[in-house]
C-alpha positions in Angstrom: -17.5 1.0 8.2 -21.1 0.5 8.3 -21.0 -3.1 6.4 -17.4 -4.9 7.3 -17.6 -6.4 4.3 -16.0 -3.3 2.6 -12.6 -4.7 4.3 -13.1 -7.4 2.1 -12.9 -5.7 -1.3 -9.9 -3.2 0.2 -7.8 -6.2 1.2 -8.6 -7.3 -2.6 -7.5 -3.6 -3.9 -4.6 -3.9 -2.4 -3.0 -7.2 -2.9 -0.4 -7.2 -5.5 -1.1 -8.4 -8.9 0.7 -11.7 -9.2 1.4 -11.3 -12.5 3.0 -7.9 -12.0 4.3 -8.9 -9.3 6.6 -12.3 -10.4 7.8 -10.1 -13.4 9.1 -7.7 -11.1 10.0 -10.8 -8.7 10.5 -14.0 -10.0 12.0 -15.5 -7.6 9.7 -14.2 -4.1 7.0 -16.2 -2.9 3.7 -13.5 -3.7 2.2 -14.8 -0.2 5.1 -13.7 1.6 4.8 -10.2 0.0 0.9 -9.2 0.6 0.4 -6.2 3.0 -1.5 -6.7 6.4 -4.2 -5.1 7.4 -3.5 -3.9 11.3 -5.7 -0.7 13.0 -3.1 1.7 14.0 -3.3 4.7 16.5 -3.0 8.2 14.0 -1.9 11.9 14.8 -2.5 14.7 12.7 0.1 17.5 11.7 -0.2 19.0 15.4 0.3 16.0 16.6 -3.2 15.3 18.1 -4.5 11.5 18.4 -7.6 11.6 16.6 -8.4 7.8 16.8 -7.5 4.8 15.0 -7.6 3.6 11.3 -7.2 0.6 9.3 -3.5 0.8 7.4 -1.9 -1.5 5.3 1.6 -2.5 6.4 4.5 -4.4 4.9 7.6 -5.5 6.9 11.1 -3.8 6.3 12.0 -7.0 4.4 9.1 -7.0 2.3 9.8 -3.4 1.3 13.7 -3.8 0.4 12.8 -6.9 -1.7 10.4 -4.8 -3.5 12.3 -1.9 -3.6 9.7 0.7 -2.1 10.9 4.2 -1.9 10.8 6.2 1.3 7.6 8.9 1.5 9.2 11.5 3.8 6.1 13.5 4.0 3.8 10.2 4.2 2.0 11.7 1.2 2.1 9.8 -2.6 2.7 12.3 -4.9 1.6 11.2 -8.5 4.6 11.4 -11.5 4.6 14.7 -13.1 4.1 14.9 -16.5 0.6 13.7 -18.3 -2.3 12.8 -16.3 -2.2 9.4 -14.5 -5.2 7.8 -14.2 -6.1 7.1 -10.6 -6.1 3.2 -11.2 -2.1 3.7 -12.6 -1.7 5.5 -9.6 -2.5 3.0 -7.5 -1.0 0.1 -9.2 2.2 2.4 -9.0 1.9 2.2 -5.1 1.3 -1.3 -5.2 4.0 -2.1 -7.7 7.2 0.0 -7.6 
């Protein structure tokens, strides 16, 4: 990114809501939970490396405890039904 302080508000965007969180939770620590942000190699379809990017990662335990589900295609696909706001989808993802 041009100004590095954009990494600041994404780590913000994607923290969990702690309120959301210890309803779903009680009993986790939130600070165990947070996602880190690590810069990964990525490959497209054809399985060409393209570069790096910044991804947000959670351990295995941190996805068991809050019962993620598995993205085979490693594409979110919004709920069908009426339209979901972009901000529902995204506390959807952050929040299962």
């Amino acid at each position: 990114f041009a100004d590095a302080a954009i990494l600041a508000t994404l780590d913000e965007f994607e923290r969990h809501d702690p309120i959301v969180f210890h309803q779903h939770m009680p009993k986790l620590a939130i600070d165990q939970y947070q996602y880190d942000r690590q810069m990964i190699e990525i490959y497209d379809a054809a399985d060409h490396n393209p570069g790096m990017a910044w991804s947000y990662i959670m351990t295995s335990e941190q996805v068991y405890h809050l019962q993620g589900s598995l993205l085979p295609d490693g594409q979110w696909h919004p709920p069908s039904g009426p339209s979901v706001s972009p901000r529902q989808e995204s506390s959807n993802l952050r929040h299962p």
